[in-house]
C-alpha positions as CSV (number, residue, x, y, z in Angstrom):
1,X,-1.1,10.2,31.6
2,X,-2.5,13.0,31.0
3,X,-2.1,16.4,28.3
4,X,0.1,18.4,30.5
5,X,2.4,15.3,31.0
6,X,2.7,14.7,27.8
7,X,3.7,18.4,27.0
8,X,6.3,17.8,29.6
9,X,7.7,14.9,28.6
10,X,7.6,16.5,24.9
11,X,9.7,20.1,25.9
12,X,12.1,17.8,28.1
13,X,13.0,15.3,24.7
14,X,12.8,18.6,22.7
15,X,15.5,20.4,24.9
16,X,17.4,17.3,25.6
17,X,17.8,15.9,21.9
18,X,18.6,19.8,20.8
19,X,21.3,19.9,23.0
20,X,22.5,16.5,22.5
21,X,22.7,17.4,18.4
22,X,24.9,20.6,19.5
23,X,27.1,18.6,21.1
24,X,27.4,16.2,18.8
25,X,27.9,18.8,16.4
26,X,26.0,17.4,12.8
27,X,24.9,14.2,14.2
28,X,21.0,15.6,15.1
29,X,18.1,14.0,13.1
30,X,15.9,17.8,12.5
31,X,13.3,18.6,15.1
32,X,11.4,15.3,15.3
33,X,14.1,13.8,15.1
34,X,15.8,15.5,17.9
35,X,12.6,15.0,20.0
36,X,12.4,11.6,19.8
37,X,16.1,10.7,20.7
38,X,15.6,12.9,23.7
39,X,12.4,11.3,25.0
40,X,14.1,7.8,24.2
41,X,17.0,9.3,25.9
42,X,15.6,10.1,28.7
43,X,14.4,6.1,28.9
44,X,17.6,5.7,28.6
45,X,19.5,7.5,31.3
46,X,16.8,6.9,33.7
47,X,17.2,3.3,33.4
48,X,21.1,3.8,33.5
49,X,21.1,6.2,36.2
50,X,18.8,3.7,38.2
51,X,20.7,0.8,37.6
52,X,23.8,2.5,39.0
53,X,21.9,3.5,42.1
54,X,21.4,7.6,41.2
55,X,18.4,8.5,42.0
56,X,17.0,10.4,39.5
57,X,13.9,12.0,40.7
58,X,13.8,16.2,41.0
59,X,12.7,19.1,39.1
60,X,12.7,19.9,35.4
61,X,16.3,20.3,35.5
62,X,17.3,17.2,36.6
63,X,15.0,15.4,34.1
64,X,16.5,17.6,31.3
65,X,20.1,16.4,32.7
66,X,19.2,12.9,32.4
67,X,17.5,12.9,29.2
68,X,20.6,14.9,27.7
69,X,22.5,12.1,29.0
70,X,21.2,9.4,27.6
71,X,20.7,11.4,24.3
72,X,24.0,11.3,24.0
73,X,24.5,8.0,24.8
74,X,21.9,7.3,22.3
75,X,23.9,9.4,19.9
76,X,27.3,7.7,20.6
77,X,25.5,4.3,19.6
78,X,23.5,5.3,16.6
79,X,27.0,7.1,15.4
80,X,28.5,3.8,15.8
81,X,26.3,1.5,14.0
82,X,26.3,4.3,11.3
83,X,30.2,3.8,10.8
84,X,29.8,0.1,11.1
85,X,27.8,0.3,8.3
């Protein structure tokens, strides 16, 4: 892995965690935050998407779509332990 990759990988969470937080309305965790639960997002709906048989390879796009995805799927969880607790 090299710089640029990582650069990717760190606008896609960025985009995908900021958008997830709008969403959500209130639920983001700040810029870090946001970052992270978009790069663990898009773990997460790539392993999802793959495990239902989408293929999830493409452009920029698409990898922002699936790391939204998961974001919020990370979101949903986190906001449900949250209340749980």
């Amino acid at each position: 892995m090299n710089a640029m990759s990582i650069l990717v990988w760190l606008v896609v969470g960025l985009i995908a965690g900021w958008l997830a937080g709008e969403v959500t309305r209130g639920t983001g965790f700040g810029l870090v935050g946001n970052i992270i639960v978009g790069i663990v997002g898009a773990v997460l709906g790539g392993i999802l998407l793959s495990a239902l048989g989408v293929s999830v390879s493409g452009g920029i796009l698409i990898q922002i779509l699936v790391a939204f995805l998961g974001a919020l799927i990370l979101l949903a969880i986190v906001n449900l332990v949250r209340r749980a607790t």
